[in-house]
MIFI-865096 format. One record per atom (N, C-alpha, C): residue in one letter; z, y, x. Coordinates in steps of 0.05 Angstrom, whole numbers, plus 5000, padded with zeros to 4 digits. Example, Ala and Ser with C-alpha at 12.3 -4.5 7.8 and 13.67 -1.06 7.14 Angstrom:
A515648865264A515649105246A515649345264S514249555257S514349795273S515750015258
//
This chain:
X716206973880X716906713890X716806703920X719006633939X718206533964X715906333964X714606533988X712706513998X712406414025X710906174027X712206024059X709306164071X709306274092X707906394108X707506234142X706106164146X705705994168X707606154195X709806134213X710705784208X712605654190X712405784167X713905754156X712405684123X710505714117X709505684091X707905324092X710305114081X710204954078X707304814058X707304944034X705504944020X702104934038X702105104055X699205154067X699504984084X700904954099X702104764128X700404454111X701504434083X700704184069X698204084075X696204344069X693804344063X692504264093X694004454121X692504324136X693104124153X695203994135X695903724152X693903534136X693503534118X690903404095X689403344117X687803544119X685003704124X685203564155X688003664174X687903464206X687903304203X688103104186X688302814189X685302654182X683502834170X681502694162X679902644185X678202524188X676302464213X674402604218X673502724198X670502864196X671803204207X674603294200X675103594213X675903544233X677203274248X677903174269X675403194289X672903104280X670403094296X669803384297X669803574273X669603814270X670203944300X672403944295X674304074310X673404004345X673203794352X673003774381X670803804387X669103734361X665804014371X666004224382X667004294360X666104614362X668904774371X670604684379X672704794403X674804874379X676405094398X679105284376X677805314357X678705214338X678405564312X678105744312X678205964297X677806184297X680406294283X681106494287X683406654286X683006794259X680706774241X681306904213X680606734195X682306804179X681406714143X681906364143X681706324117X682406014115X679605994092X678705774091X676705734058X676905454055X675205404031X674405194035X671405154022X670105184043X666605234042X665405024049X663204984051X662004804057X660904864086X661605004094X660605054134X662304944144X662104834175X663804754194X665504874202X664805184215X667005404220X669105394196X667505544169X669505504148X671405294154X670905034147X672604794142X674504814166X673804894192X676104964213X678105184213X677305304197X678205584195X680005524176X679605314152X682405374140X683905114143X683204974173X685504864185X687105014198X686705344209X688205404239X688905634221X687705744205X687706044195X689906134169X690005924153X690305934132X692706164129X695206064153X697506224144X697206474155X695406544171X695106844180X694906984158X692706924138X690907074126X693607084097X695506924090X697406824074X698407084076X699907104107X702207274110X700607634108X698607554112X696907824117X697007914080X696507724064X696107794035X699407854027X701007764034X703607864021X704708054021X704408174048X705108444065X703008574036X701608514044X699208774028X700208724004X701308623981X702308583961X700408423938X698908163950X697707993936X699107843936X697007543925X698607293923X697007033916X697107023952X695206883966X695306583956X693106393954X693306143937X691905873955X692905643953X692705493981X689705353968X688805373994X685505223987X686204873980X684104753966X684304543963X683104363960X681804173986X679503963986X678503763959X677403803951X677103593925X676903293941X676703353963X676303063975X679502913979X680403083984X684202953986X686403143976X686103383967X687903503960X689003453930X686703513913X686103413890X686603223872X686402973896X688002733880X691302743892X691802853900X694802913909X696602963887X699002863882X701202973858X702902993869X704703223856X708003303863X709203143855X710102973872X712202803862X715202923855X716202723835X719402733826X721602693831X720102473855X723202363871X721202273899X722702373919X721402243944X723202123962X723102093990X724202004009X727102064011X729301934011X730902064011X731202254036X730602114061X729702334090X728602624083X727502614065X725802854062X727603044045X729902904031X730403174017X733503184038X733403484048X734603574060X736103794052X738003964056X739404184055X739904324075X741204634073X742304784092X745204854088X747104924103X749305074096X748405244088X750105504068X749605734064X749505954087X753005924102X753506044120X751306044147X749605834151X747705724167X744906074157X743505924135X742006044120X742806334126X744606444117X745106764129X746406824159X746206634173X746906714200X745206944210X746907074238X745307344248X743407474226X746907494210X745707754185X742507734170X742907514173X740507404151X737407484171X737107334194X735007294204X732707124197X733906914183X732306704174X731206744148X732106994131X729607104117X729207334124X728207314160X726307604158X722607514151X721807624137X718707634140X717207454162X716507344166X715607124193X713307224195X712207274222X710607364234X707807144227X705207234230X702507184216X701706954246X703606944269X702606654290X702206434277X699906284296X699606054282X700605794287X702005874317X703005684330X706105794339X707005954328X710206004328X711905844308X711205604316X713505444299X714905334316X717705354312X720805294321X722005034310X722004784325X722904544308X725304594307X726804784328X729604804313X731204934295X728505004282X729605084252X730204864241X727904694232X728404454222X730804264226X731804294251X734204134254X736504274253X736104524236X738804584230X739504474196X738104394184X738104154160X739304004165X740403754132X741203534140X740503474125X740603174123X739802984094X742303174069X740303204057X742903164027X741903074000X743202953987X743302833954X742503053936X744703243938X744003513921X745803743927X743803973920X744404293932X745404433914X747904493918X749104733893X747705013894X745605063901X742505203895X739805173903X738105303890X735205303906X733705623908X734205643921X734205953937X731606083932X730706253912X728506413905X727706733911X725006633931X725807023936X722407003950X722207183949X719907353958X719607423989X717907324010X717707344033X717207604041X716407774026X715008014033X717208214034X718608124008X721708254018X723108344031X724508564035X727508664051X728408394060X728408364084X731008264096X733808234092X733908584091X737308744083X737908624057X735708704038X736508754010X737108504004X735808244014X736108034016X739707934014X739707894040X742207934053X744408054041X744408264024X746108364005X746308263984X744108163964X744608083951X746307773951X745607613963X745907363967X749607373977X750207633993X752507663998X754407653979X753507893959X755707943933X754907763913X752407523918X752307383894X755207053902X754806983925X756506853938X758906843950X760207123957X761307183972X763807373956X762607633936X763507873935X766407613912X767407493902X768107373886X771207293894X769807083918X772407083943X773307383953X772007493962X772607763974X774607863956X773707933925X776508033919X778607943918X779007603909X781107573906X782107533925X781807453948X783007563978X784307793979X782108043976X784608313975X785808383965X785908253933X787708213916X790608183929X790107953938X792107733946X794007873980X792207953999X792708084017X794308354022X792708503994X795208803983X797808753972X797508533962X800408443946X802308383965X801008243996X802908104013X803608364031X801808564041X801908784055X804608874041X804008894009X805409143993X808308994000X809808744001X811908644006X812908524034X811608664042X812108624078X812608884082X812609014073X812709324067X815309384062X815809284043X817609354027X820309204041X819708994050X822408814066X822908954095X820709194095X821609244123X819909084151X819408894144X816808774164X814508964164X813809044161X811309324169X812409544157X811909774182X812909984168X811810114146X812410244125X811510394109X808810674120X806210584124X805810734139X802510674127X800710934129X797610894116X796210744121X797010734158X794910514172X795010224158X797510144144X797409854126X795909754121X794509964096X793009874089X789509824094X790209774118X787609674137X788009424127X789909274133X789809004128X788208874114X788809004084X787508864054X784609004060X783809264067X780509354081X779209074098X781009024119X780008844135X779608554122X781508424109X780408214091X778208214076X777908454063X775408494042X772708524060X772508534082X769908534098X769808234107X772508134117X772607914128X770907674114X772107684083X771307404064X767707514056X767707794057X764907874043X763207754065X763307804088X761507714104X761607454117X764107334126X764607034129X765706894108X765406864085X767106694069X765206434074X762706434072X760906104069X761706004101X762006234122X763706014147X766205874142X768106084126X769405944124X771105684108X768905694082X768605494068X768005244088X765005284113X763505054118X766204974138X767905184144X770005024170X772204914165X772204884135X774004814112X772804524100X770204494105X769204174096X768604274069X768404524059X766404504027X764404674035X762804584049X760304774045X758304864026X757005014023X755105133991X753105044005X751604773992X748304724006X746704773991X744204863994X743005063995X740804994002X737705033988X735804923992X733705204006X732505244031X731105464035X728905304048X726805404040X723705294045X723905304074X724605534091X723705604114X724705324139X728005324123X728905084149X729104844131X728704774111X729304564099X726404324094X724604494101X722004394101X720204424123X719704184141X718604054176X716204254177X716304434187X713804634204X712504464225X713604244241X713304264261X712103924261X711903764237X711003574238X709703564217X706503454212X705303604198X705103284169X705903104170X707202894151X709002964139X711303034153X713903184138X713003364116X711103544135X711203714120X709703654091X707503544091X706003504066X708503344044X709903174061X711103034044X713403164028X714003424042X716803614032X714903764018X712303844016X711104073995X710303873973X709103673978X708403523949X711403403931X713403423950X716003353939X717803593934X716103853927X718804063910X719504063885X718503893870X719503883848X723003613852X723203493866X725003343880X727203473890X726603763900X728603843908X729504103891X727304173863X729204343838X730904163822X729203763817X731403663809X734103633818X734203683843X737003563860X738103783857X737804033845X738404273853X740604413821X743104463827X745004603809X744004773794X743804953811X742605273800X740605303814X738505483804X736405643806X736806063818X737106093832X738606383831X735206533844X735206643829X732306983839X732807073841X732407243873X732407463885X730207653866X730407743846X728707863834X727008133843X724208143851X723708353864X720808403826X719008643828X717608813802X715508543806X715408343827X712908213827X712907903815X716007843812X716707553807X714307453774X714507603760X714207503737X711207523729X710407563751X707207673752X704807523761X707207363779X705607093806X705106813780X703506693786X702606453771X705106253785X704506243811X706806053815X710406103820X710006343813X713106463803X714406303777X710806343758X712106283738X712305923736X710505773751X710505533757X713505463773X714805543784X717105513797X720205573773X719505723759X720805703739X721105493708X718305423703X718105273695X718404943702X719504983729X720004693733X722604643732X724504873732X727204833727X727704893701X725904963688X726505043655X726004773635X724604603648X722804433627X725704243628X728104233632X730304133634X732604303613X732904163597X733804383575X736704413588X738504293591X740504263615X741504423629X738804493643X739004733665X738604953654X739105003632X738005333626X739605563632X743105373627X744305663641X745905703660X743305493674X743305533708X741605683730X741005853712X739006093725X740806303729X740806423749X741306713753X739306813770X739507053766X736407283770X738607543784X737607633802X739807923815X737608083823X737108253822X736208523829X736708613853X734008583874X735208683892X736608933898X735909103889X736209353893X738409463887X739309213863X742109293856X744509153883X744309013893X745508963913X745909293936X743809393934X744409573952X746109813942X744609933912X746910153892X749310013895X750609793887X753309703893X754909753925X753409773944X754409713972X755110063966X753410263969X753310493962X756210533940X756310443921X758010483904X761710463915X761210253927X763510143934X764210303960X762610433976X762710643989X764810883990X762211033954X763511203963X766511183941X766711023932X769110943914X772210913928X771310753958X772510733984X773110983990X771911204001X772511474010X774211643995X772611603958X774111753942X778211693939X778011413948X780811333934X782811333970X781411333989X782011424015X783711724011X782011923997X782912193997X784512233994X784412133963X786912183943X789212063953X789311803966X792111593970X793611803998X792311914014X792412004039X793812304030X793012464006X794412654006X796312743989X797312433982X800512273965X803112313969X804812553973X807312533988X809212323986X808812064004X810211944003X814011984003X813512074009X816912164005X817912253972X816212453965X817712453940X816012343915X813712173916X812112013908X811212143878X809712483886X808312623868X805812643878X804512823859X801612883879X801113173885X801213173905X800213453912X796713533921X795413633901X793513633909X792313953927X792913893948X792314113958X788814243967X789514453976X786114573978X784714453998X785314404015X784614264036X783913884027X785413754007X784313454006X783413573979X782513813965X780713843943X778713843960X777814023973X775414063982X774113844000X776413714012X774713434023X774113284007X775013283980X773913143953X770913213951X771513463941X769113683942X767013543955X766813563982X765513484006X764413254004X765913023997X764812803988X762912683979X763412863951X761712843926X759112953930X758613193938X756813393943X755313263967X756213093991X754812924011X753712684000X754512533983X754712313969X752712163951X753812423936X751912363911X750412393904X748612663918X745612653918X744112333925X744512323951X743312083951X744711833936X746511773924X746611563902X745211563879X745911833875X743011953849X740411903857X740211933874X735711923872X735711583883X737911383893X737011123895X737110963873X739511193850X740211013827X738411083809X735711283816X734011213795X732711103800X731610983827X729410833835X730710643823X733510553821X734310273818X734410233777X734410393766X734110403734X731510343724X729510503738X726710543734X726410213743X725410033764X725409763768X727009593749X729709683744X732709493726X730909513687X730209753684X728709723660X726509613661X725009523676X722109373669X723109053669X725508963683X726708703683X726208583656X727008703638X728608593607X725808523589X723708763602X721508783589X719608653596X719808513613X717108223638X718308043626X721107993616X722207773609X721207743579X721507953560X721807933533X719107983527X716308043541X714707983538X712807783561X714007583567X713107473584X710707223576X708607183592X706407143576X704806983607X705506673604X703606553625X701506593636X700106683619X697106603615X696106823630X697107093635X697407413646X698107373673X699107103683X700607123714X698107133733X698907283752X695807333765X695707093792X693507133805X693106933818X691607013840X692206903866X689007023886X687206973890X686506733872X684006573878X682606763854X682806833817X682306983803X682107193810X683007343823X683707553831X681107673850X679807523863X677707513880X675107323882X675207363844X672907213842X672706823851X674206813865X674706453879X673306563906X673106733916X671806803940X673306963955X674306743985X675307004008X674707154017X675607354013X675007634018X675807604047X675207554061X674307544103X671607334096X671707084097X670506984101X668106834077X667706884052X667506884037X666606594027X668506434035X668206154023X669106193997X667905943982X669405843946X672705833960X673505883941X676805843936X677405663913X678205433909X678505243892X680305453867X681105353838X682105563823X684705433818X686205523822X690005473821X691105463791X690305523777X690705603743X690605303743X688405063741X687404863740X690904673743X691304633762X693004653785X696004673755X696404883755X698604933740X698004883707X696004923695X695204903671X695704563662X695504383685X695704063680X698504073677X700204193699X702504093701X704704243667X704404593667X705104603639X703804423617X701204333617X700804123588X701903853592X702803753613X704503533624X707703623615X708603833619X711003853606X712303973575X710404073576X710404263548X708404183532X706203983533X705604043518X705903783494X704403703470X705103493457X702903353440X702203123435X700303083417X699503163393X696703223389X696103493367X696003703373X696403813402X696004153407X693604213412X692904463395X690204613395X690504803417X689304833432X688405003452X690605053470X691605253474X693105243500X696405363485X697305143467X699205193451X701905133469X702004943488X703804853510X704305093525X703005243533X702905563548X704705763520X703905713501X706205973489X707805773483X708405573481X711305413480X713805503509X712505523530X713005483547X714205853549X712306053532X712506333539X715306323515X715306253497X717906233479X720506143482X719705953501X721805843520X723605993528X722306123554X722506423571X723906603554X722806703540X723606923518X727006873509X726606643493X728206563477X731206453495X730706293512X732906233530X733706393554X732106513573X732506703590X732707053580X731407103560X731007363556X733607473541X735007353522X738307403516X739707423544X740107223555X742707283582X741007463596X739207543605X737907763619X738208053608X738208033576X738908283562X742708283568X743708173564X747308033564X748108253590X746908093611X747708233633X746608473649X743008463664X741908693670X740308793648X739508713632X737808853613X738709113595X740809243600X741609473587X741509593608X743309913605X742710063625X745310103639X747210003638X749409863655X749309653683X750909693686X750909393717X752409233715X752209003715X753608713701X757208863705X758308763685X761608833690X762608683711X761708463720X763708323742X762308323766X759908453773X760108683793X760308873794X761309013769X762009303776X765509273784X767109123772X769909083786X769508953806X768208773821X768308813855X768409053872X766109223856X766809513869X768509603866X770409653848X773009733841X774709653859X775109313859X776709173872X776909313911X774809323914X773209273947X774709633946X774709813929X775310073930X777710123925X778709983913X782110153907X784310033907X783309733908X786509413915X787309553931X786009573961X787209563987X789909793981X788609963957X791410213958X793510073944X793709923926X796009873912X798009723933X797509623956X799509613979X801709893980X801210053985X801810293981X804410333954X803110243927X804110233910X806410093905X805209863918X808609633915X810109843931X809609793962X811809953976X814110133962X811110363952X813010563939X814910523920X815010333903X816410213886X818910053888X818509833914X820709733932X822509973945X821510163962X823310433966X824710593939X824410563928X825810643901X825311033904X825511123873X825511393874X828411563891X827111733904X829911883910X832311923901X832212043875X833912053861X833811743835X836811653840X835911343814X836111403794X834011433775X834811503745X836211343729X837311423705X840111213691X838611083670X839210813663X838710683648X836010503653X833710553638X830310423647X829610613658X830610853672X829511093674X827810943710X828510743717X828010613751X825310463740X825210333718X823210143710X821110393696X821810583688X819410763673X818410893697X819910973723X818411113743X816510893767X817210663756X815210403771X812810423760X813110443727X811010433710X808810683713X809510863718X808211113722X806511063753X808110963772X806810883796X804510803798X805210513777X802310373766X800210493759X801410693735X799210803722X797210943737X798711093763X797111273778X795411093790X794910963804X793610743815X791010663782X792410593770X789710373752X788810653746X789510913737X788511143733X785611123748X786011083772X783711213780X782210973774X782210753782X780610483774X778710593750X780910663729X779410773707X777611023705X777111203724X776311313730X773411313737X774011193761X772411083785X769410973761X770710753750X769510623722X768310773698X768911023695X767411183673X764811433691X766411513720X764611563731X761911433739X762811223747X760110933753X758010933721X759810993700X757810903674X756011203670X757911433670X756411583661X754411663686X754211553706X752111643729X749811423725X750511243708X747210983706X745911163679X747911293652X746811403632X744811553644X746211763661X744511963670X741711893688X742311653701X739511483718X737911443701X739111323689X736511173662X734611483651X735911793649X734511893647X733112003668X734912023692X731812113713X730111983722X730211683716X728611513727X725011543713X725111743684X722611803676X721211983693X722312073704X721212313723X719412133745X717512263740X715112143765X715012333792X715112573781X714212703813X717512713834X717012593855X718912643877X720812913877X719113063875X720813343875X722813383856X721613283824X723713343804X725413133810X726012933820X727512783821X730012773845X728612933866X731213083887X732313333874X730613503858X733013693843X734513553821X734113463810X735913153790X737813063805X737712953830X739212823837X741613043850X740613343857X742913563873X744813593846X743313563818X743613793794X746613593791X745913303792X747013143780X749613133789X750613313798X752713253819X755713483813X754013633785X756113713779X757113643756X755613383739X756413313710X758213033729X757512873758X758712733765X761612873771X762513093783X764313293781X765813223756X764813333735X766413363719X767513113700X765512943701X767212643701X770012503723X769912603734X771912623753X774312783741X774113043737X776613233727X777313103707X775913033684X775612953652X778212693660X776612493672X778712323674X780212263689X780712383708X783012363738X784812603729X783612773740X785513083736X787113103720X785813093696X787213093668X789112983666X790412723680X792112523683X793412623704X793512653723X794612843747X795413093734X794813183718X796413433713X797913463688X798213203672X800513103662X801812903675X801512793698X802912633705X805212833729X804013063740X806013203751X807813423734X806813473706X809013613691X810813533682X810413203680X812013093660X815612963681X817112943670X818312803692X818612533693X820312433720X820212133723X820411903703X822112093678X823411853669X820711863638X819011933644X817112083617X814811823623X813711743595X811211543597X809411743581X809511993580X808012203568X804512083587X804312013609X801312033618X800711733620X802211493597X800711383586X798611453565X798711703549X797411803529X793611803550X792712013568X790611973580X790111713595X791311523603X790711303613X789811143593X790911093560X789210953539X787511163528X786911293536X785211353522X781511423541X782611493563X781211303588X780811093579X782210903584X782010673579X779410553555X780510593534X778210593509X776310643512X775710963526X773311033530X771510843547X773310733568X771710543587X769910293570X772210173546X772209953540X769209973523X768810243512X766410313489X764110413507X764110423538X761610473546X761710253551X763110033565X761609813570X761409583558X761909663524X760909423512X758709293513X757409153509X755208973512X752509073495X750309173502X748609303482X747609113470X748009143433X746009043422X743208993415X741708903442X739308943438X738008603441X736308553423X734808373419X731508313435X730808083437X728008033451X727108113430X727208123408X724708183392X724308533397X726308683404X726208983406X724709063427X723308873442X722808923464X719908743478X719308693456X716408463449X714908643440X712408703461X710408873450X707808763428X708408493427X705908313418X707408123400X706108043382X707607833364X706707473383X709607373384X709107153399X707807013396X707806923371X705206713360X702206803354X701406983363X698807093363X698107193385X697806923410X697507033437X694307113443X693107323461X691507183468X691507083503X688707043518X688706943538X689006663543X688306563557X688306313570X688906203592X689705973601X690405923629X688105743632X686105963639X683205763648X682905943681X680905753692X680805913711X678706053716X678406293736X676406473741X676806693725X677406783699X677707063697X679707093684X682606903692X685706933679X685306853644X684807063637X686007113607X682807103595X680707173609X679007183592X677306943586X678106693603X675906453587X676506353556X675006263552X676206003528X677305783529X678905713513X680705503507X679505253508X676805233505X675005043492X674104933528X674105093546X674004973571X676704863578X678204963577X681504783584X680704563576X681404523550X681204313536X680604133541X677404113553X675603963566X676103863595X676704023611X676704073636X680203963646X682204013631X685503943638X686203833613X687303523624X688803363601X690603263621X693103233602X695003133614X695302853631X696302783643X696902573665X699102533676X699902313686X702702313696X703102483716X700902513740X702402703764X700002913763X700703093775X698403363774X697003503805X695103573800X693903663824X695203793837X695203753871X696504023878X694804143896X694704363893X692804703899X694004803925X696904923916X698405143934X700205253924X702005223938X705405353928X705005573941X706505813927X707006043936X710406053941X712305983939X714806043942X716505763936X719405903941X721205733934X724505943925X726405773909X727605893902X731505823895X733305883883X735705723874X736505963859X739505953845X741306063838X742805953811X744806133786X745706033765X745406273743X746106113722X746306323692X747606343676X747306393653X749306383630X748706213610X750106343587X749906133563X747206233547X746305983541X744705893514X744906143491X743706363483X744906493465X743606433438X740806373441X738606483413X738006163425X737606013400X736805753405X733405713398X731605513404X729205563397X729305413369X726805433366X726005353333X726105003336X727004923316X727904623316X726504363331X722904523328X721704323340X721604363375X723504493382X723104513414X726704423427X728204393405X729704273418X730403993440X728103843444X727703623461X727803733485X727903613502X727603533539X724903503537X724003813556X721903673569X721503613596X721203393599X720703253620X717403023628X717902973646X715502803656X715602563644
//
């Protein structure tokens, strides 16, 4: 879950605008001078109590980096009676452009520095009022920048991009052909240059078009710099998942692990409505795709380049074999050893989902005893905190023990864990980003293709013999598409198996080894076609025979795997254990909840750890009859 990190972690900002406003840390404070520069608590000392006015987000940003998941202190004197409201100010709920949000290559989610007084009001005023945001932007502060940035690119962006170069090769290919550009390789720069153009500016040029994508991000959408705002924008996030379209996760191994990960999900889930308005992306897969589309780019560069245009055969000579060669052998080692890091992470996805289990989400206050580890004040317990608000939504009159918590884990399972198997949960990469890469790799050539087709064959053949040598044209072109596409599958088969490999070493000889079964997926389905397509003559549809049957083959690796949540449920659902009590996670009793958290209209608030947006799919596996209702407040 984004994680607001001072100046930017709204949630803590909350806590010590609380805490400044009271009189007694006010007197505190001009006692006993500055603060102190570490740790935040909430103890019963004076230092303490100053300390997690000035400190809090140092010590935040310091826990994320290190890979915890730091939890906001909370005064029983005013925090406590505090609730997240459902609807607030309309002033307060604000938005961003998208294009805004990823400006200077996505600066505004780099990591924010652990200052305590580096806050920038003009972040804030790059917001505006808005009604509602066609997302709410979910990601992890501790995060890549890059990976960031990539993803959010091809989740937004890569869509327009193709059909732009779609659209751009077609016009190249008949500007071509009329004689307005010459017939010439450099062309097809054009439809290259579009496809960078829309990938990286399309949300400018939507916003300079008057449809902008707004967009909810904690960092500028919520007042750092006024410390009312701010409380009033953190007790009001549930206001701004209602106003919010989609839900989209930057998915990093830690999402499903955080207590208020899973609290941030559950506030867009308890809306039956919104369910398949979630989308979840991988970061990492953002980056294998950029890579992909790469070297898919180079590969179809080669081949188009050593095309005799004139008598429109192929000659494949030794010289553009071996820069094939060259390619592959530079290439693919390193796509191999990133595409197992990226399998090894892509397979634990399906399995946090399909066994996903509230009660297990860790916490930092649990995690450390309720005691800061710098300064060793009590730490109020966050479970508390979230345990009211799931039995506020989930749960119902008559529940024994903490039955609202596996309602809530069935939920998960049952509605998210199908479309997560649908799309990343096999060992494939969603189909409609793997044809972006296609698109981004081999449109720009079919410019080329029209041309050649408008020039007509040298010699005119009699009868359809003009229309069968067009058709062949084609074929050569989608040939490789299809190619390109069985190479891409059989190199994730092969990931999924090196990704078991633990030691480093075996996994750089895996990835050199792997480079000659990528080879020969290449001959199998390119070559093979190429060397009926130059025996045969013009007027011959003889090398439709390897293009369907390519074809097929493509269609049967990337059918959809039949795999079920239950295949993938280590525990039987209805026989959970653990608890959402606080202090030792999973291991109190039920019999203290019970006692200790009953439902109420609004719920304590503790400490947000993040914020989030995106979209999903369909509804596949419906729940059991008695959970078909809305839950709501």
């Amino acid at each position: 879950m984004a994680v607001l990190a001072d100046p930017v972690d709204t949630s803590t900002g909350a806590m010590q605008s609380v805490l400044a406003r009271s009189k007694q840390a006010r007197r505190l404070e001009s006692e006993l001078g500055p603060p102190s520069p570490r740790g935040y608590s909430h103890g019963s000392s004076t230092v303490d109590k100053i300390q997690s006015m000035s400190s809090m987000s140092s010590s935040w940003v310091r826990s994320r980096t290190e890979g915890s998941e730091m939890s906001a202190v909370s005064s029983p004197a005013s925090i406590s009676t505090k609730e997240l409201l459902t609807e607030v100010d309309p002033e307060i709920l604000r938005g961003i452009s998208l294009d805004v949000a990823l400006a200077g290559l996505g600066r505004h989610l780099q990591p924010p520095d652990s200052g305590m007084f580096n806050v920038d009001p003009k972040n804030y005023a790059l917001s505006r009022k808005a009604a509602k945001f066609h997302a709410f932007l979910s990601h992890d502060w501790a995060s890549s920048r890059w990976m960031k940035l990539i993803a959010l690119l091809i989740a937004f962006n890569a869509r327009a991009a193709s059909v732009a170069t779609t659209i751009a090769s077609i016009l190249t290919g008949l500007l071509c052909a009329f004689r307005v550009l010459p017939i010439a390789p450099w062309t097809v720069l054009l439809p290259c240059a579009t496809f960078w153009l829309f990938i990286l500016c399309w949300q400018r040029i939507r916003s300079a078009a008057g449809f902008p994508v707004v967009v909810f991000l904690d960092k500028l959408c919520i007042a750092q710099h006024d410390e009312a705002l701010k409380e009033k924008g953190v007790l009001g996030l549930a206001a701004f998942l209602n106003c919010s379209d989609e839900l989209t996760i930057l998915w990093s191994r830690r999402y499903f692990h955080r207590l208020w990960c899973s609290y941030e999900l559950a506030t867009f889930m308890k809306d039956m409505d919104k369910h398949a308005c979630i989308q979840l992306i991988p970061l990492k897969m953002g980056v294998l795709l950029t890579l992909l589309a790469q070297v898919g780019s180079i590969g179809s560069a080669l081949f188009f380049l050593s095309l005799d245009l004139d008598g429109g055969r192929v000659h494949c000579h030794i010289t553009t074999g071996s820069l094939i060669a060259s390619t592959v052998i530079l290439f693919f080692p390193l796509l191999n050893y990133i595409g197992f890091e990226f399998m090894q992470e892509l397979e634990e996805l399906p399995r946090q989902i399909c066994n996903f289990r509230v009660q297990e989400a860790q916490c930092f206050c649990c995690s450390n005893q309720h005691r800061h580890p710098e300064t060793g004040a009590e730490i109020p317990c966050d479970r508390v905190t979230v345990a009211q608000t799931l039995q506020q939504w989930f749960g119902r009159p008559g529940d024994i023990g903490e039955e609202y918590c596996r309602r809530f884990n069935r939920l998960v399972r049952n509605k998210l864990g199908p479309k997560i198997l649908r799309s990343v949960g096999g060992d494939a990469l969603p189909l409609s980003y793997v044809l972006y890469v296609i698109c981004s790799s081999t449109m720009p050539w079919l410019s080329t293709v029209i041309a050649r087709i408008a020039q007509g064959p040298a010699r005119a053949p009699a009868g359809l013999g003009s229309l069968v040598w067009s058709l062949r044209l084609l074929l050569e072109w989608a040939q490789l598409c299809l190619a390109l596409l069985f190479i891409m599958r059989i190199s994730m088969l092969m990931w999924k198996k090196g990704s078991s490999m633990k030691l480093r070493r075996n996994r750089l000889l895996a990835a050199l080894a792997m480079v000659v079964p990528d080879m020969a997926a290449g001959i199998a389905t390119w070559w093979c076609f190429v060397l009926v397509y130059d025996s045969t003559a013009n007027s011959s549809m003889l090398p439709g025979i390897p293009f369907i049957l390519v074809l097929l083959l493509d269609v049967y690796l990337y059918w959809p795997p039949n795999v079920r949540v239950a295949d993938l449920e280590q525990r039987e659902k209805d026989t959970e254990s653990g608890m959402m009590s606080p202090g030792a996670s999973t291991q109190a009793s039920a019999s203290w909840l019970s006692s200790n958290v009953g439902p109420r209209k609004g719920h304590g608030f503790a400490l947000k750890e993040g914020f989030y947006f995106g979209k999903d799919a369909s509804n596949l596996e419906g729940l059991p009859t008695d959970e078909q209702d809305h839950f709501s407040i």
